[in-house]
py3Dmol code that shows the C-alpha trace and the ligand (Angstrom):
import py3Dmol

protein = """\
ATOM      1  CA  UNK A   1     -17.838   9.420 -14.171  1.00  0.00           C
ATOM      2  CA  UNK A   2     -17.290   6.037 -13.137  1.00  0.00           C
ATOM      3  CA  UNK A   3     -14.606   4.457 -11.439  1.00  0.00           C
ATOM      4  CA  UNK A   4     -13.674   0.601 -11.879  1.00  0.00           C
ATOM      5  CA  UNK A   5     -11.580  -0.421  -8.749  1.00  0.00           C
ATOM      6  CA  UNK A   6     -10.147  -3.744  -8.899  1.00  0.00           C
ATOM      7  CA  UNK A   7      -9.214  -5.572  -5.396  1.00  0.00           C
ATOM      8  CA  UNK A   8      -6.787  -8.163  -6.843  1.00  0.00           C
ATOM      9  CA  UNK A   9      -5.915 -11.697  -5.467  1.00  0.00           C
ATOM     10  CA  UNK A  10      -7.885 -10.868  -1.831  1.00  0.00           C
ATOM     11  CA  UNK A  11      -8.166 -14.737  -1.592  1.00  0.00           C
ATOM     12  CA  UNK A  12      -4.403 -14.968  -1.156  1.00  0.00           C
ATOM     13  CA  UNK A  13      -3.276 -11.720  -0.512  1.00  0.00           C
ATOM     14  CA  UNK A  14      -5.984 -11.284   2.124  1.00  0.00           C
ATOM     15  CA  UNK A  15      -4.155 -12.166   5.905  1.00  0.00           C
ATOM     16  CA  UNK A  16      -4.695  -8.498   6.939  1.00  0.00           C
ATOM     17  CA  UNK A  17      -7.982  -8.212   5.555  1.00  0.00           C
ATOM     18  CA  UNK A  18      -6.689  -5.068   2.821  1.00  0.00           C
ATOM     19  CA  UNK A  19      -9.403  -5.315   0.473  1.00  0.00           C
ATOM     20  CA  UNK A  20     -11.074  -2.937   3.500  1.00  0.00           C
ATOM     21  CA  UNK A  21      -9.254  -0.407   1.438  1.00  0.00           C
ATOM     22  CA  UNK A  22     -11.702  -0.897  -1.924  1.00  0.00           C
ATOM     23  CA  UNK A  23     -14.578  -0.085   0.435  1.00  0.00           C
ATOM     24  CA  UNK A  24     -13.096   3.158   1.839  1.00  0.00           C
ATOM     25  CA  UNK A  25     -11.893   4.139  -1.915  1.00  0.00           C
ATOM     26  CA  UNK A  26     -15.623   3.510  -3.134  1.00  0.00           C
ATOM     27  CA  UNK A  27     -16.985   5.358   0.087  1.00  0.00           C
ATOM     28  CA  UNK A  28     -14.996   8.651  -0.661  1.00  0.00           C
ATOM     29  CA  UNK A  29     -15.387   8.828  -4.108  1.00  0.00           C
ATOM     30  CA  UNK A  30     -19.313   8.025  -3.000  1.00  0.00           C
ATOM     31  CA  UNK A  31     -19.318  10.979  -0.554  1.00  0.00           C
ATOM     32  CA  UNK A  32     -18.555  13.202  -3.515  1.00  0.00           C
ATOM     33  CA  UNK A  33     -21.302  12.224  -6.235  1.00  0.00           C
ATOM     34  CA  UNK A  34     -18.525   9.863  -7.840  1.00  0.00           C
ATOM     35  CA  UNK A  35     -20.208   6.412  -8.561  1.00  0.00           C
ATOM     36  CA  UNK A  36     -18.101   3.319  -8.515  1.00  0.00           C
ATOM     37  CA  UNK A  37     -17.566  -0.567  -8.861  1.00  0.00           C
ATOM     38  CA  UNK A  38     -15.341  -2.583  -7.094  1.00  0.00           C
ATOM     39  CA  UNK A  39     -14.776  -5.739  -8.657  1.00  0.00           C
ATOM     40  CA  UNK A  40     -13.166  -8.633  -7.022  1.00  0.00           C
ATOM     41  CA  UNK A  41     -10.507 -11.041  -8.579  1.00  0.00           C
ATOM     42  CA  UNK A  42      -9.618 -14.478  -7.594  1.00  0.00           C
ATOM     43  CA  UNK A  43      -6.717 -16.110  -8.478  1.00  0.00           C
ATOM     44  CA  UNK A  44      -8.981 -17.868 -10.405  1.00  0.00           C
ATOM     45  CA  UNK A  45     -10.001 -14.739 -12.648  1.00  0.00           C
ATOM     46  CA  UNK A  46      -8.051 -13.165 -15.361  1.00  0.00           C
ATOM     47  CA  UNK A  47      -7.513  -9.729 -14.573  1.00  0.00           C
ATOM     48  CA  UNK A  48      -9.218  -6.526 -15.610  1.00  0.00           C
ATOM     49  CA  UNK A  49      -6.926  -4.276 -18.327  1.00  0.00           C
ATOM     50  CA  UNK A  50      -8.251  -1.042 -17.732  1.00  0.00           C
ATOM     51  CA  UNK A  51      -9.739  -0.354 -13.729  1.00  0.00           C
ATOM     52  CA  UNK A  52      -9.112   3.027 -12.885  1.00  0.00           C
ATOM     53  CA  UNK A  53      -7.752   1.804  -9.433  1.00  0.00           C
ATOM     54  CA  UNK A  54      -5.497  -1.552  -8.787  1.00  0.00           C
ATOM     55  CA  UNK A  55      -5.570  -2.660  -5.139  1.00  0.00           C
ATOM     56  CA  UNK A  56      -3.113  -5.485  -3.893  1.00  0.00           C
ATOM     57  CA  UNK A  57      -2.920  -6.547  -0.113  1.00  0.00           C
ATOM     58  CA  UNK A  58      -0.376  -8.505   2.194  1.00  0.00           C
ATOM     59  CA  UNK A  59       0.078 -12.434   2.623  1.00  0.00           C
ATOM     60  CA  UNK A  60       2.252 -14.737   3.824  1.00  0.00           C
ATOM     61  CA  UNK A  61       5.379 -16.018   1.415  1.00  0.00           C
ATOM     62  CA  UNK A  62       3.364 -19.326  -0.148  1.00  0.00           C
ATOM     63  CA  UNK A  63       0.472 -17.367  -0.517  1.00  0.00           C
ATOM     64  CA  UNK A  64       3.091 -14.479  -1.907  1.00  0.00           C
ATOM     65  CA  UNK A  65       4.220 -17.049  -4.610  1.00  0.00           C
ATOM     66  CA  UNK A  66       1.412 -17.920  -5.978  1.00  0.00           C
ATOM     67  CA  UNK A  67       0.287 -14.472  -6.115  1.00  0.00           C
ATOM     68  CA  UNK A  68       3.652 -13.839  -7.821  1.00  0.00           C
ATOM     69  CA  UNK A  69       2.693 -16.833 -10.553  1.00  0.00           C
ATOM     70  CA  UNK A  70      -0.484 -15.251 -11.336  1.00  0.00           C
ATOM     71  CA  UNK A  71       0.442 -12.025 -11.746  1.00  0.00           C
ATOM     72  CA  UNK A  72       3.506 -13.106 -14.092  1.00  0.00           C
ATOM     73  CA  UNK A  73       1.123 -15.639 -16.119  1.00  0.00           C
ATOM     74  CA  UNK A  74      -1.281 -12.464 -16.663  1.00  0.00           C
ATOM     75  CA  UNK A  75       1.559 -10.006 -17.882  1.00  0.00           C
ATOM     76  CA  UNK A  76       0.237  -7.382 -15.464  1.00  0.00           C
ATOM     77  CA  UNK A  77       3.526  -5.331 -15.483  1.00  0.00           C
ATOM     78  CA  UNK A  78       2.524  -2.475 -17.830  1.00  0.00           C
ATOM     79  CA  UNK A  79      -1.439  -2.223 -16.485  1.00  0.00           C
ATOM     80  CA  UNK A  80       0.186  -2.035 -12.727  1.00  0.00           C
ATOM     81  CA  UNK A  81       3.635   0.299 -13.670  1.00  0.00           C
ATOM     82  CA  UNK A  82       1.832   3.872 -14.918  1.00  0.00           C
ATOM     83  CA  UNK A  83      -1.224   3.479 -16.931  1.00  0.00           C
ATOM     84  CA  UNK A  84      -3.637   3.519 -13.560  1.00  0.00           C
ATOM     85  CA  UNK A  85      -3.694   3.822  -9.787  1.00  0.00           C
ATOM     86  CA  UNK A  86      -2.343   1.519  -7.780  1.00  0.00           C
ATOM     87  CA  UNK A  87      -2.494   0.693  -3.918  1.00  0.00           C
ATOM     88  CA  UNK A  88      -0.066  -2.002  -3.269  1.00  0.00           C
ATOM     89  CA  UNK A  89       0.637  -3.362   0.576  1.00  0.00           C
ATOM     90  CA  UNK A  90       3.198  -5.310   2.010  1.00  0.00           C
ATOM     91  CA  UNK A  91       3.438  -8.800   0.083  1.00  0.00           C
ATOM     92  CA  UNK A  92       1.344  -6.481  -2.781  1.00  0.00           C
ATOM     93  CA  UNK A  93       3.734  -4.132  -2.632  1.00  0.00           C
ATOM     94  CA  UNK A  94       6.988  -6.508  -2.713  1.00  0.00           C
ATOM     95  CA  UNK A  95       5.431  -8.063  -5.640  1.00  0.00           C
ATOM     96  CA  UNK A  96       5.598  -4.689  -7.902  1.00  0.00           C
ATOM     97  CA  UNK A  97       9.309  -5.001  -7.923  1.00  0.00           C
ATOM     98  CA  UNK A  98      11.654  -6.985  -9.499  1.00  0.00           C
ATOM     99  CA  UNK A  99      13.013  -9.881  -6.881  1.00  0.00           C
ATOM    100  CA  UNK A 100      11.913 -10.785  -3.236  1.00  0.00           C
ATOM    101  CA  UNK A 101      14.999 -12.693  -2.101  1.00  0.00           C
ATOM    102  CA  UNK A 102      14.268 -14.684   1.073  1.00  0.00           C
ATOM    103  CA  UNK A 103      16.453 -16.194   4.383  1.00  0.00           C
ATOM    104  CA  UNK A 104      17.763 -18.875   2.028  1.00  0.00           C
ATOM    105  CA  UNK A 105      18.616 -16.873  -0.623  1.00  0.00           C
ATOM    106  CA  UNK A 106      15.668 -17.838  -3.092  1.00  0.00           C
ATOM    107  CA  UNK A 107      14.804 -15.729  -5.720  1.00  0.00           C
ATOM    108  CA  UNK A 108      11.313 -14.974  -6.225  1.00  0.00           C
ATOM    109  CA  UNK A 109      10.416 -12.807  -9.300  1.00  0.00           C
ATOM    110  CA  UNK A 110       8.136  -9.941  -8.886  1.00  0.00           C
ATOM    111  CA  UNK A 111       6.323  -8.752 -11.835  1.00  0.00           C
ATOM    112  CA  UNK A 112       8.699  -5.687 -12.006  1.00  0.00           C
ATOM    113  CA  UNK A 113       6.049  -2.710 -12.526  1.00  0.00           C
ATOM    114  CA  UNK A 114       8.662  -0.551  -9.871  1.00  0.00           C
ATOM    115  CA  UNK A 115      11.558  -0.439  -9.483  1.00  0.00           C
ATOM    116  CA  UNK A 116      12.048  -1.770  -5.724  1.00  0.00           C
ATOM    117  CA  UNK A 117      13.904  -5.090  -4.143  1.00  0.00           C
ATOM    118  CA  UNK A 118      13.109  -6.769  -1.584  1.00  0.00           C
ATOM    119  CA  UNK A 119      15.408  -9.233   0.386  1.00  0.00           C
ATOM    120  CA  UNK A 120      14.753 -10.986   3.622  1.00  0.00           C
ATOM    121  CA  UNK A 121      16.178  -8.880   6.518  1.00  0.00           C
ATOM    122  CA  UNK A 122      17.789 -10.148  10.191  1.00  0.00           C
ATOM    123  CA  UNK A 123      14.102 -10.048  11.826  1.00  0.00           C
ATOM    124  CA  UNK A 124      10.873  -9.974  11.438  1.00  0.00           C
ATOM    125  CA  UNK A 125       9.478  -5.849  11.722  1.00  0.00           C
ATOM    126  CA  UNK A 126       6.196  -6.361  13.843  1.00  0.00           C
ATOM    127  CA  UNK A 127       4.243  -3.693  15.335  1.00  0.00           C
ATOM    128  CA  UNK A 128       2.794  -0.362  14.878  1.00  0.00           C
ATOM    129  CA  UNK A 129       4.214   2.427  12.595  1.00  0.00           C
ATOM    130  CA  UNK A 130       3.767   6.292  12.318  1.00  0.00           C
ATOM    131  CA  UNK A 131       5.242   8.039   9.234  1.00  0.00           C
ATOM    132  CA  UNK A 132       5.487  11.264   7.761  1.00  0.00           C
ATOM    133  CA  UNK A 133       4.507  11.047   4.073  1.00  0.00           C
ATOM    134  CA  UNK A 134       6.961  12.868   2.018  1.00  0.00           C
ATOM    135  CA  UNK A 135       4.021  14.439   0.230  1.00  0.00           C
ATOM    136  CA  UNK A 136       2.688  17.248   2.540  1.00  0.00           C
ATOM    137  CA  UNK A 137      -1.103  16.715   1.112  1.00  0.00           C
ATOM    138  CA  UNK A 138      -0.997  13.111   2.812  1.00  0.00           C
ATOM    139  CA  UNK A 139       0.414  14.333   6.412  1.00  0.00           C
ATOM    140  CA  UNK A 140       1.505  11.674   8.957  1.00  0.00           C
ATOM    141  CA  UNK A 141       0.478   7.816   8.300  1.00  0.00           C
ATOM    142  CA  UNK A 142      -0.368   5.037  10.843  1.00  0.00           C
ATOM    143  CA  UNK A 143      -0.165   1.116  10.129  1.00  0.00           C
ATOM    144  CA  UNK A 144       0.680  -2.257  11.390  1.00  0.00           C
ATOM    145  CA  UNK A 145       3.200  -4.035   9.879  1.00  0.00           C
ATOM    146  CA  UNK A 146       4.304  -7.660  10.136  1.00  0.00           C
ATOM    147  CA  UNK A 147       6.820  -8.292   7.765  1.00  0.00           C
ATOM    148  CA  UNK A 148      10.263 -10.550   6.839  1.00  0.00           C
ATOM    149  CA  UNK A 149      11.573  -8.156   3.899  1.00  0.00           C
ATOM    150  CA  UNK A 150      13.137  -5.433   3.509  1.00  0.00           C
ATOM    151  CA  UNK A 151      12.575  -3.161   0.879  1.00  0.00           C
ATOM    152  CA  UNK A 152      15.368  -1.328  -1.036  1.00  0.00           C
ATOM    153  CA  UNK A 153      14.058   1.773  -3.503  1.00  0.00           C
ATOM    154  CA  UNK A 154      15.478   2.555  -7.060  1.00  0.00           C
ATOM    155  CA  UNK A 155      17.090   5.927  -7.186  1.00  0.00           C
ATOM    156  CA  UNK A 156      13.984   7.164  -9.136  1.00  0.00           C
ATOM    157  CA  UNK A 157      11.365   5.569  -6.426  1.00  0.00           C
ATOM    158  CA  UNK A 158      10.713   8.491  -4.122  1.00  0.00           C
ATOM    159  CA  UNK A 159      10.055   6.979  -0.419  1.00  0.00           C
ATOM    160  CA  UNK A 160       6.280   7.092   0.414  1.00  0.00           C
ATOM    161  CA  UNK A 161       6.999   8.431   3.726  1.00  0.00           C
ATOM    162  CA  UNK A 162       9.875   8.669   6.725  1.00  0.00           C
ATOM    163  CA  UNK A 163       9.091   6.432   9.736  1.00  0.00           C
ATOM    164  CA  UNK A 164       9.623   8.310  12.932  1.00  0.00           C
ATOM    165  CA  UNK A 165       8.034   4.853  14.602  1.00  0.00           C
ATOM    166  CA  UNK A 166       8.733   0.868  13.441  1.00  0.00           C
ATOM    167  CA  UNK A 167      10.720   0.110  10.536  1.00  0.00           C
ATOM    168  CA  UNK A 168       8.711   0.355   7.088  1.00  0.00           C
ATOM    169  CA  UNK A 169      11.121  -0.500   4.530  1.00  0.00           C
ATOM    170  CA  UNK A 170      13.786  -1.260   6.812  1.00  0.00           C
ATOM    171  CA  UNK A 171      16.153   0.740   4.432  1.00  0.00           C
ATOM    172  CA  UNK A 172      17.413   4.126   4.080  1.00  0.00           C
ATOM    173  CA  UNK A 173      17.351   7.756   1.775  1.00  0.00           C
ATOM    174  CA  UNK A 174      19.886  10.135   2.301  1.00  0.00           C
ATOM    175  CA  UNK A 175      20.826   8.739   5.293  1.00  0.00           C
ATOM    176  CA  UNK A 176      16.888   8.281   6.785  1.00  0.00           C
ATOM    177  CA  UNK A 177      15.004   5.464   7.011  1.00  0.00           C
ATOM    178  CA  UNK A 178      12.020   5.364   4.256  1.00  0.00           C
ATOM    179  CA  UNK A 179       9.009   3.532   4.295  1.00  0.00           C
ATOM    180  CA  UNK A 180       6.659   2.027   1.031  1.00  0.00           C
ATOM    181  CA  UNK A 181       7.215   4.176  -2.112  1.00  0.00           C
ATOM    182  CA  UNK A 182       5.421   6.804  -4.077  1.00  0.00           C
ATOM    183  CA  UNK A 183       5.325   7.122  -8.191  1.00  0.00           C
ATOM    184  CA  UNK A 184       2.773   9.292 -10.038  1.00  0.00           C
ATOM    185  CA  UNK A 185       0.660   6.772 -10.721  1.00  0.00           C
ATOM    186  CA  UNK A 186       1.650   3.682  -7.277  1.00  0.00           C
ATOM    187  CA  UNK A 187       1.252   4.232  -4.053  1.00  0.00           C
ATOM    188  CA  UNK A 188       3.017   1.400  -2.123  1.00  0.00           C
ATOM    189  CA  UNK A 189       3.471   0.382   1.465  1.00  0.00           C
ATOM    190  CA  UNK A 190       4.112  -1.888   4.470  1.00  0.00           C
ATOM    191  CA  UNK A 191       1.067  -0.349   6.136  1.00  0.00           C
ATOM    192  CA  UNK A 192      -2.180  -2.633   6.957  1.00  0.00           C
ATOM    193  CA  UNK A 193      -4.946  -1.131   8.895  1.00  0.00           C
ATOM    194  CA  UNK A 194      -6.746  -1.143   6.171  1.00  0.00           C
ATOM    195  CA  UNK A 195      -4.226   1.570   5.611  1.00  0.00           C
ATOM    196  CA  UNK A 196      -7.016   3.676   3.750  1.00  0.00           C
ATOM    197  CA  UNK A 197      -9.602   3.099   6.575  1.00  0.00           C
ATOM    198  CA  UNK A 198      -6.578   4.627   8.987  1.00  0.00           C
ATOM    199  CA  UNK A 199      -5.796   6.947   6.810  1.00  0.00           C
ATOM    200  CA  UNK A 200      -8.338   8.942   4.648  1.00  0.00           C
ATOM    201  CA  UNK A 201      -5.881  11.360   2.974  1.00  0.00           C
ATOM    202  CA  UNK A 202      -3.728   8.625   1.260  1.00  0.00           C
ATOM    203  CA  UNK A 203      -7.655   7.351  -0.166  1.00  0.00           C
ATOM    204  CA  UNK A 204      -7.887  10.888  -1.297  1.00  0.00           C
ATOM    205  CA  UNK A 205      -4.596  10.628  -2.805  1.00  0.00           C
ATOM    206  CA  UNK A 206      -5.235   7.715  -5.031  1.00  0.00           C
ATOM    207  CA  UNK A 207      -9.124   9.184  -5.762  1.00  0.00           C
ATOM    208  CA  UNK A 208      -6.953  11.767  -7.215  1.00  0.00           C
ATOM    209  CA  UNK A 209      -4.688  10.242  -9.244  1.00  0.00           C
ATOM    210  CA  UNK A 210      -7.441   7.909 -10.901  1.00  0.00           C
ATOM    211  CA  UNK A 211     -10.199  11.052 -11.379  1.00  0.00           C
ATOM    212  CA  UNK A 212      -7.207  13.711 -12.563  1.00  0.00           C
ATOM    213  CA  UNK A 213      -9.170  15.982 -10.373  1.00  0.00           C
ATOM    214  CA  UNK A 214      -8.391  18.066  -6.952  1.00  0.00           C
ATOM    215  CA  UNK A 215     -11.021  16.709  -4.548  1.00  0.00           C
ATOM    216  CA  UNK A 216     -13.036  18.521  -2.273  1.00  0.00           C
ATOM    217  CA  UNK A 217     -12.241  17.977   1.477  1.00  0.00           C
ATOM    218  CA  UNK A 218     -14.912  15.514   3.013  1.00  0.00           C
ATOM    219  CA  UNK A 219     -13.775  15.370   6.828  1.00  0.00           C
ATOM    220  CA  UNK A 220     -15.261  17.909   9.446  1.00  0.00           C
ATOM    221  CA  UNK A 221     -13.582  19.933  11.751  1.00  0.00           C
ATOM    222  CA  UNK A 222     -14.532  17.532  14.299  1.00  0.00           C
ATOM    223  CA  UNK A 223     -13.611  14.508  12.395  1.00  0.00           C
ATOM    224  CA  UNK A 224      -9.589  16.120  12.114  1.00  0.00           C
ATOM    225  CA  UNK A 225      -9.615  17.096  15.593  1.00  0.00           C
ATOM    226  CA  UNK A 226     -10.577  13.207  16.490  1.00  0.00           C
ATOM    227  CA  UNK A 227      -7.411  11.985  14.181  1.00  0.00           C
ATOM    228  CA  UNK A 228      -4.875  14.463  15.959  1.00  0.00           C
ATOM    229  CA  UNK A 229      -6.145  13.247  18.765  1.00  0.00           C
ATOM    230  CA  UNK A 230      -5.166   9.615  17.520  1.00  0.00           C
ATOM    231  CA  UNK A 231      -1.946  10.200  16.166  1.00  0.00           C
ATOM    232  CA  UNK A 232      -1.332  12.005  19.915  1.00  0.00           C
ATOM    233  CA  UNK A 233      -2.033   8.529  21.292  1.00  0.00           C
ATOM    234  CA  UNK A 234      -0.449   6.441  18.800  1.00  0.00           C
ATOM    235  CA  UNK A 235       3.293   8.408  19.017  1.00  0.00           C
ATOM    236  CA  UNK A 236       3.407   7.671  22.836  1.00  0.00           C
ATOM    237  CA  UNK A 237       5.417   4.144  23.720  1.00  0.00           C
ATOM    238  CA  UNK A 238       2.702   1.476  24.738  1.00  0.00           C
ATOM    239  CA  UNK A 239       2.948   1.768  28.900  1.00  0.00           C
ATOM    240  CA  UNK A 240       4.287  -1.084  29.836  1.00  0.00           C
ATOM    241  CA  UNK A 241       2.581  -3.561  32.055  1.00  0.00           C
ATOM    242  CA  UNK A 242       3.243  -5.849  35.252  1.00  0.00           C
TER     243      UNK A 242
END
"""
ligand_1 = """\
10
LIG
N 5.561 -12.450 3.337
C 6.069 -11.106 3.229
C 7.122 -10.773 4.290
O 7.122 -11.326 5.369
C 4.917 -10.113 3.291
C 4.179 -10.133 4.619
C 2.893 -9.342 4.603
O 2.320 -9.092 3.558
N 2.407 -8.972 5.782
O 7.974 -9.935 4.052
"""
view = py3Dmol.view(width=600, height=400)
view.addModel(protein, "pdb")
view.setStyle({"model": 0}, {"cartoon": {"style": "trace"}})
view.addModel(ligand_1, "xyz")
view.setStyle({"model": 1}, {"stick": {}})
view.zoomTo()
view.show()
C-alpha cells in the first residue's frame, strides 16, 4: 500500500506553517511499514483527484480568498466532501463550508464540501486551546488558535471536540461550546501546532480513515507518560508576571 497525501495551497494557506502535519502523517504511516508520498500543490497546480489524504492549513482573509478562488475554479467539492481524508485547519477548514461572512458583512463562498458557516465574530479568539475530542480514540487535543470567525455546525456535523480552554468554534451543541468538526471521512479544526505534530492520535485518526485499517499503537509507555505530563502543564492558567 501506498498512500498519496496532498498538502494543498501551503503557499497561501501556510501562516502557521500546517503543512508540518503531511510530515507527521507520512512519519506514522512510515513507522508502520506504510510507504507514502506527499505531494505539494501551489496555487499554481491543478489539484490531484484521487490522494488518499487532503491537507489544508490556516491563512489570513486575502490569502483565504484566493485560496477560496482556486478551490472553486478546480471544483474540489466532491474530492474534499467524502470520497477521501481530509485535514482541514482554520482558514482550511472555513473554506469546506458554504459562506465565511466577515465584519462588513461580505460574503465569501466556500467550496461547500461540509456543511459549516462561518461569520466574523465580536473578537479575535487568540491563544492556546485544550479540547476533549468527542471521539474517545482521539482523547484530549491541544492547539493555538488565532482566528476572526466563528464557526456554526450543520445539525448533521458532529463537533470535533468540546473546548474546556479558548474558544474553537466560538459556537455551541446542546448548550456546550464545540470546537472544528468531525465527518467520516473530514476532520476539521481551529487547531495549529501543527495540530498532528501536537497531537499524534488525531494523525492516527486520519491514517485510519485513508488505510480502512485499525492501526497498531506506535507511542511507548514513556512517550504517553511525557504527553500527560503536557496536557498537566498546558490546563494550568499561564502564571502571570510582574
Ligand atoms: N482568516 C481567518 C480568520 O481570521 C482564518 C485565520 C487562520 O487561518 N488562522 O477567521
Amino acid at each position: 500500500m501506498e498512500l498519496t497525501i496532498a498538502v494543498l495551497l501551503p503557499d497561501v494557506l501556510g501562516t502557521y506553517s500546517d503543512a508540518g502535519n503531511a510530515v507527521i502523517l507520512a512519519e506514522r504511516a512510515r513507522r508502520r511499514g506504510i510507504a507514502t508520498q506527499v505531494c505539494t500543490v501551489t496555487i499554481a497546480d491543478a489539484p490531484p483527484r484521487s490522494a488518499d489524504i487532503y491537507v489544508l492549513g490556516g491563512g489570513e482573509d486575502a490569502a483565504q480568498q484566493a485560496a477560496a478562488r482556486w478551490l472553486l475554479r478546480h471544483r474540489m467539492r466532491d474530492e474534499l466532501a467524502d470520497r477521501h481524508a481530509v485535514l482541514a485547519v482554520c482558514a482550511g477548514f472555513q473554506l469546506l463550508g458554504t459562506t465565511i461572512t466577515d465584519r462588513d458583512g461580505r460574503v465569501l463562498e466556500g467550496v461547500g464540501a461540509l456543511d459549516v458557516t462561518t461569520s466574523a465574530g465580536p473578537r479575535r479568539a487568540v491563544g492556546e486551546v485544550i479540547a476533549s475530542a468527542t471521539v474517545s480514540s482521539i482523547g484530549e487535543l491541544t492547539g493555538f488558535e488565532n482566528h476572526r470567525g466563528h464557526t456554526t455546525l450543520g445539525p448533521g456535523v458532529q463537533p470535533l471536540a468540546v473546548p474546556s480552554r479558548g474558544t474553537g468554534n466560538g459556537t455551541r451543541r446542546h448548550g456546550r461550546p464545540t470546537e472544528g468538526a468531525l465527518t467520516p471521512t473530514i476532520v476539521g479544526t481551529y487547531l495549529h501546532g501543527p495540530v498532528l505534530a501536537r497531537n499524534p492520535a488525531l494523525a492516527d485518526h486520519l491514517l485510519g480513515i485513508a488505510t480502512g485499517q485499525d492501526l497498531t499503537p506506535l507511542d511507548t509507555p514513556d512517550q504517553q507518560a511525557m504527553r500527560r505530563a503536557y496536557l498537566e502543564r498546558r490546563r494550568r492558567p499561564p502564571a502571570l508576571r510582574g
